[in-house]
C-alpha positions as CSV (number, residue, x, y, z in Angstrom):
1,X,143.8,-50.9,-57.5
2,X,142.6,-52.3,-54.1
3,X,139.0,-53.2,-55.2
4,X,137.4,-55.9,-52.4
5,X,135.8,-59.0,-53.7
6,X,131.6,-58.8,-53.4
7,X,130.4,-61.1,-50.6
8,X,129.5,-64.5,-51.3
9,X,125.9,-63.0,-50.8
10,X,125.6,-60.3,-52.7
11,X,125.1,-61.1,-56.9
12,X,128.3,-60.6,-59.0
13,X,128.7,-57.6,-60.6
14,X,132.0,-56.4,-62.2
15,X,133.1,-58.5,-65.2
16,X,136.2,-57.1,-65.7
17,X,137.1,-57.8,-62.4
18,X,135.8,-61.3,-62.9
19,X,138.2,-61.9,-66.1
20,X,141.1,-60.0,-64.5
21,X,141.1,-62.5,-61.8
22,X,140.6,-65.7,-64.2
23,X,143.2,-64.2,-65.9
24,X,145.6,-64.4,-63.1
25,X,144.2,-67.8,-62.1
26,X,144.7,-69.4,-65.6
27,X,148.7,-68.0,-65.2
28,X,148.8,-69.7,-62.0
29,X,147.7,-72.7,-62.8
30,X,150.2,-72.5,-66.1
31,X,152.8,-71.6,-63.4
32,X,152.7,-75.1,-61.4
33,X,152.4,-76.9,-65.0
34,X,155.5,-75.4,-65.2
35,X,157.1,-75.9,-62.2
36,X,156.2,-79.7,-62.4
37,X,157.3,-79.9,-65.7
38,X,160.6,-78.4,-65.2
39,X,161.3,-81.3,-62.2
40,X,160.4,-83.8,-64.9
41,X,161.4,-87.3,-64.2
42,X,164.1,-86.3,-61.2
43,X,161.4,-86.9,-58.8
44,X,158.8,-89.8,-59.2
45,X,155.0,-88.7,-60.1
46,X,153.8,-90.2,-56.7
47,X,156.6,-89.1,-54.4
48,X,156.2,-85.3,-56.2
49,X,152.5,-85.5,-55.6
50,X,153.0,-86.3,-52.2
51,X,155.6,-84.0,-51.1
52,X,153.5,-81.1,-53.0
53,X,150.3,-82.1,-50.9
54,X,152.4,-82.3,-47.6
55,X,153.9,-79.0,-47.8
56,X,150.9,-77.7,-48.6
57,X,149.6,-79.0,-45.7
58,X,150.8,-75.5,-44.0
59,X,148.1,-73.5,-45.7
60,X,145.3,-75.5,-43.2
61,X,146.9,-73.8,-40.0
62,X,144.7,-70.6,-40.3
63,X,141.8,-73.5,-40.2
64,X,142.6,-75.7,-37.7
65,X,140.2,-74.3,-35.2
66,X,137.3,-74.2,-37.5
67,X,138.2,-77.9,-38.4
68,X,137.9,-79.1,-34.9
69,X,134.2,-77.9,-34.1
70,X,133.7,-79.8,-37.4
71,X,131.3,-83.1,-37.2
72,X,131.1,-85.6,-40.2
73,X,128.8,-88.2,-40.3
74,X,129.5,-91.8,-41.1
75,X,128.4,-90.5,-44.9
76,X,130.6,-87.9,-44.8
77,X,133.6,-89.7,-44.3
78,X,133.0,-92.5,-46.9
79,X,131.9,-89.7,-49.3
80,X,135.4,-88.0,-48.3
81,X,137.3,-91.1,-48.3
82,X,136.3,-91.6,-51.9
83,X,136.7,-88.2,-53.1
84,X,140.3,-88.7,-51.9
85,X,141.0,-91.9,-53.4
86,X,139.9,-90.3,-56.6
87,X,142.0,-87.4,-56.3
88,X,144.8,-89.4,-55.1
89,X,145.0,-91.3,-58.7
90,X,144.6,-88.0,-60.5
91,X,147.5,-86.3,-58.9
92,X,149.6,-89.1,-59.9
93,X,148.5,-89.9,-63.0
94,X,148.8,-85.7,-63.7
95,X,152.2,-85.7,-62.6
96,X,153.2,-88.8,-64.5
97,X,151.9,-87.3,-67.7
98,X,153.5,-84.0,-66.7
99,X,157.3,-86.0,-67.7
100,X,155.9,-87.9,-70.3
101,X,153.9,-85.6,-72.8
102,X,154.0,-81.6,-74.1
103,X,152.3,-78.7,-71.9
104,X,150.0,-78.0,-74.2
105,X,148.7,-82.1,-74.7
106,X,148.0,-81.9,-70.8
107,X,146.5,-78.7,-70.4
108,X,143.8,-79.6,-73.7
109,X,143.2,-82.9,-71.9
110,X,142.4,-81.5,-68.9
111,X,139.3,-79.6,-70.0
112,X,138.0,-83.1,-70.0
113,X,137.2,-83.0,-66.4
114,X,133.8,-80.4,-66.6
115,X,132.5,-83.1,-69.4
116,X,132.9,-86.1,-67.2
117,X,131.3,-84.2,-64.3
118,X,128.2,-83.2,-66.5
119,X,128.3,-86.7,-67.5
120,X,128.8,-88.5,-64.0
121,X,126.0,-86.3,-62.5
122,X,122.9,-87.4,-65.0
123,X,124.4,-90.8,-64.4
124,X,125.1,-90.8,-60.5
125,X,122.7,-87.5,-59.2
126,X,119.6,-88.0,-61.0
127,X,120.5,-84.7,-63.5
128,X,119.1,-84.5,-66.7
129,X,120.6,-84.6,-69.7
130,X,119.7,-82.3,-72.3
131,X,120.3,-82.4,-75.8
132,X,122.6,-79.4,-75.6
133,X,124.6,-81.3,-72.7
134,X,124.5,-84.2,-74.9
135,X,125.9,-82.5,-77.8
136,X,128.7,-80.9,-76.1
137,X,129.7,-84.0,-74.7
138,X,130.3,-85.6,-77.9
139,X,131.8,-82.6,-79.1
140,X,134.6,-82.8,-76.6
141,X,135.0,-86.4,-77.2
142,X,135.8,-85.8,-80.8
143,X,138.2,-83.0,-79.3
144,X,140.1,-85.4,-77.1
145,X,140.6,-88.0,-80.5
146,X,141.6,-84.8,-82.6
147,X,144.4,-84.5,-79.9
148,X,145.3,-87.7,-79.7
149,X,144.7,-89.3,-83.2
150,X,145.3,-93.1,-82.7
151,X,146.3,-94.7,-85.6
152,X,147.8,-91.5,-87.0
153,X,150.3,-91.0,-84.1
154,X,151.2,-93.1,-81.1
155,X,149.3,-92.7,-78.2
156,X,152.0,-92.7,-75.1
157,X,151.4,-93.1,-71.6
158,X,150.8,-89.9,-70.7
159,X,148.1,-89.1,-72.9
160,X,146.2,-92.4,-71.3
161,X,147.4,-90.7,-67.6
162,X,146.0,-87.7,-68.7
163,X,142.2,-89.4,-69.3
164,X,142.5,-91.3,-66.0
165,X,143.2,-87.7,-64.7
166,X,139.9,-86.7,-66.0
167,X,137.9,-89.5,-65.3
168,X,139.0,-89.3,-61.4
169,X,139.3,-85.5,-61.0
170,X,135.6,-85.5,-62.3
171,X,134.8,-87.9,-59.6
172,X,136.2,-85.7,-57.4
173,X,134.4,-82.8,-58.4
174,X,131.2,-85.1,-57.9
175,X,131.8,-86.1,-54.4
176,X,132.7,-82.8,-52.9
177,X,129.4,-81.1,-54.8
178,X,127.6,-84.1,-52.2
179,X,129.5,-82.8,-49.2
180,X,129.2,-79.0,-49.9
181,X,125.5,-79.1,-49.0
182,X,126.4,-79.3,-45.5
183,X,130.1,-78.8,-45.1
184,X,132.0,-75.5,-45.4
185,X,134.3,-74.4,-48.6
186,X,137.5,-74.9,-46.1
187,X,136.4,-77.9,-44.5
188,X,136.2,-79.6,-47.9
189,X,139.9,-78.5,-49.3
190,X,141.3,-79.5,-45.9
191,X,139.8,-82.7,-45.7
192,X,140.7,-83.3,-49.2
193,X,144.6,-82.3,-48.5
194,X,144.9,-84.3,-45.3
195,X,142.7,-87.5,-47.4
196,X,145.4,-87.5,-50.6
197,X,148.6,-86.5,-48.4
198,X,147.9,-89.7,-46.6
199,X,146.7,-91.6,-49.8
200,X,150.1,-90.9,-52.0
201,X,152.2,-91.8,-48.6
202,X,152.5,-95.3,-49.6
203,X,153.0,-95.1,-53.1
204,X,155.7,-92.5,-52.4
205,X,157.4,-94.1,-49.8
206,X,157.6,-97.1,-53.0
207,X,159.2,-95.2,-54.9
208,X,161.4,-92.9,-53.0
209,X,164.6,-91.3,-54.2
210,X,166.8,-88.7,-52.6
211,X,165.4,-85.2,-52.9
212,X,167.5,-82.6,-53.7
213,X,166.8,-79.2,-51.9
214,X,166.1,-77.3,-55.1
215,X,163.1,-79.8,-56.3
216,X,161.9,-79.7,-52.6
217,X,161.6,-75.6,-53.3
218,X,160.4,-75.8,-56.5
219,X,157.5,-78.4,-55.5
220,X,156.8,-75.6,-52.3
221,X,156.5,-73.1,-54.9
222,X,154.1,-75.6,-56.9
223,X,152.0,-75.7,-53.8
224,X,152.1,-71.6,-53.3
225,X,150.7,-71.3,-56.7
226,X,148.2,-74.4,-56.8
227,X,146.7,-72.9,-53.7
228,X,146.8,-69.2,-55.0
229,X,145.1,-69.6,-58.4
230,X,142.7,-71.8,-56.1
231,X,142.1,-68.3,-54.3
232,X,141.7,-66.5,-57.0
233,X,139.1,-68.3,-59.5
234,X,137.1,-68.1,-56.2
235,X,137.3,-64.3,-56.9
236,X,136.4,-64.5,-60.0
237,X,132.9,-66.3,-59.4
238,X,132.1,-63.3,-56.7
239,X,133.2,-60.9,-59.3
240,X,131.2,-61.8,-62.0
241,X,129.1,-64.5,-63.6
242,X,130.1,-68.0,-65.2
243,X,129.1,-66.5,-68.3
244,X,131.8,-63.7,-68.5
245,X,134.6,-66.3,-66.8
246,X,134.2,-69.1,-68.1
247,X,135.6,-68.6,-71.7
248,X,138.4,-66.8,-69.9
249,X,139.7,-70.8,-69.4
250,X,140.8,-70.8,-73.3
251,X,143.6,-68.7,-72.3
252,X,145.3,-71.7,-70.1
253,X,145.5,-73.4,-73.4
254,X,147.7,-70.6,-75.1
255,X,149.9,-70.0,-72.2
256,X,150.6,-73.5,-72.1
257,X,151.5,-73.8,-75.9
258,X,153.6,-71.0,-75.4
259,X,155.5,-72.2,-72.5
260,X,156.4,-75.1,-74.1
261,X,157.8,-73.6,-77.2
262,X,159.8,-70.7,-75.8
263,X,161.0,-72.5,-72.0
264,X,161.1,-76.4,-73.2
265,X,161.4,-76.1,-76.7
266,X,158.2,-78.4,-77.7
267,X,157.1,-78.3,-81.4
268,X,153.5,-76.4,-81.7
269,X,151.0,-79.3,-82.6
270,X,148.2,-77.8,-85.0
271,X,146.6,-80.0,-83.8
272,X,146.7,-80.4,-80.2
273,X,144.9,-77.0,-80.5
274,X,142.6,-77.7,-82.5
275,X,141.3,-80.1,-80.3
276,X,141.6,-77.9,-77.3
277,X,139.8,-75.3,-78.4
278,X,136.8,-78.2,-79.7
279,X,137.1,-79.1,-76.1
280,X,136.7,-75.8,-74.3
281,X,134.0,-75.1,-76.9
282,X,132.0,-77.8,-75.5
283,X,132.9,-77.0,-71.8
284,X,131.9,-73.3,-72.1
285,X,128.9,-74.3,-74.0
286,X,127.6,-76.6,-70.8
287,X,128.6,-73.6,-68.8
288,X,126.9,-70.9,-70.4
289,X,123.8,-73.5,-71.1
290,X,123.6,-73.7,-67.1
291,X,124.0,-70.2,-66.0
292,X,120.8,-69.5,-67.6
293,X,118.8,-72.2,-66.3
294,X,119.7,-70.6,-63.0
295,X,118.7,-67.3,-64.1
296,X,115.7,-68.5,-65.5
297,X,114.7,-70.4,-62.1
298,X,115.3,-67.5,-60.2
C-alpha cells in the first residue's frame, strides 16, 4: 500500500494510518532499546552516546543547504545551547541506565518526560494548570514510585539515570517548542545533533576504550532506527489526530517487556507494568485533555 502522508496543511484524516505508523514508530524506538541494550557495558554510556550522535551526523547532508541560509539570533543560540546541554545529560544518563536496569524499567520511566514538559511549561511559559493536568501529574508520580518502590526494593543507579533522563529530555522538549516559532522542523534536529555531538565529545574522549567494529555497526544501526521512528511518528501526526495516536504509545511498554524476557532473559515485573500503564494513563489523559482545547478554540 503506497498511501502519501497528508500535507502538514491539510487536517489529519486517516486513523488507521495514523496508528499503523505509531505502530511502526513504537517498534523502532523498541529496536534501538535494543540495540543499546545488547552493547551493554562494552562501550561506555557517553562514548556510545557520542559515537551514535556522530554517525548520525550523516542524515543532515540532504540539509546542509537549507542550514546555511539559516540566521539565529543571539536568543536562539543560547536557547539552543541549552536545549543541547540538556539533551546531552539525557543521552548519557539513557544509555547508562540502558546497562544497568531491565527494558521494560526504562521504557515505563520514560513516559515521564510528557509530565515534566506539562509541568515545566505552567512553570516556565506562563501555561495554565488545570485540575485535570494537575491530576495526571500526580497520577504518574505515584506510577514512577509503583515502579520503583523504595524501601520495598533497592533503587539502582539506573532507575535515578532514568529520572534525570526525564527531567532533561523534558527540558529539551521545552526549549525547542521556544525555537519552533521561528525556526524550521530540520533546522531544530540539526542544530540539536551538531549541539550534543559536540557536548558528549569530552566526556567520551574521558572515557574512551577501543571500539570494536561490530558495536560501531550496531550503534550505526541505533542511529538508522532513532532517526527512522523519528520519521515516522511525524507521519503519524499528519495522518491522524493525537487523540487516535497517542494511546498507541502503550504498546512501547509491551514490546519492551517482551524483549527483555524472550532476547535478555529479564524476569516480568508485575509491577513495573503496573506502573507503566499508571504512567501512560496520565500522559494520554494530558494528551487527549489538550487536543480538545484545540478543537474547541478553533
Amino acid at each position: 500500500m503506497s498511501t502519501a502522508p497528508s500535507s502538514a496543511n491539510s487536517p489529519p484524516n486517516s486513523p488507521l494510518l495514523g496508528c499503523f505508523w505509531m505502530f511502526v514508530t513504537g517498534l523502532m524506538f523498541v529496536a534501538v532499546t535494543g540495540v543499546v541494550k545488547w552493547i551493554g557495558a562494552d562501550v561506555p554510556a557517553a562514548q556510545a552516546a557520542f559515537l551514535r550522535y556522530l554517525m548520525g551526523l550523516v542524515f543532515l547532508v540532504p540539509v546542509i543547504p537549507a542550514l546555511r541560509r539559516m540566521r539565529l539570533t543571539r536568543a536562539d543560540l543560547w536557547v539552543s545551547t541549552l536545549r543541547g546541554a540538556a539533551h546531552t545529560v539525557a543521552v548519557m544518563c539513557w544509555f547508562f541506565a540502558m546497562s544497568r536496569i531491565p527494558v521494560a524499567d526504562v521504557t515505563s520511566l520514560n513516559y515521564l518526560s510528557p509530565i515534566y514538559v506539562t509541568l515545566g511549561a505552567a512553570l516556565f511559559l506562563g501555561e495554565r494548570l488545570s485540575y485535570v493536568r494537575l491530576s495526571a501529574i500526580a497520577v504518574a508520580f505515584v506510577g514512577a514510585l509503583i515502579i520503583l518502590r523504595p524501601g520495598f526494593r533497592e533503587v539502582e543507579l539506573g532507575h535515578l539515570a532514568m529520572l534525570v533522563t526525564g527531567l532533561c529530555f523534558g527540558i529539551s522538549y521545552l526549549t525547542a517548542k521556544q525555537l519552533s516559532g521561528h525556526i524550521s522542523a530540520a533546522g531544530i534536529v540539526a542544530i540539536l545533533s551538531v549541539t550534543v555531538t559536540i557536548g558528549l565529545a569530552p566526556f567520551a574522549w574521558a572515557v574512551w576504550v577501543p571500539v570494536s567494529w561490530q558495536d560501531l555497526a550496531a550503534l550505526f544501526v541505533v542511529a538508522i532506527l532513532a532517526t527512522a521512528g523519528h520519521y515516522t511518528m511525524a507521519l503519524a501526526f499528519q495522518a491522524a489526530d493525537v487523540t487516535v495516536t497517542q494511546p498507541m504509545t502503550f504498546l512501547q511498554l509491551i514490546w519492551a517487556v517482551l524483549l527483555g524476557w524472550f532476547v535478555f532473559g529479564e524476569p516480568v515485573d508485575a509491577w513495573v507494568i503496573v506502573g507503566g500503564t499508571v504512567i501512560v494513563i496520565a500522559v494520554v489523559t494530558i494528551a487527549l485533555r489538550e487536543a480538545r482545547l484545540k478543537r474547541r478554540a478553533a
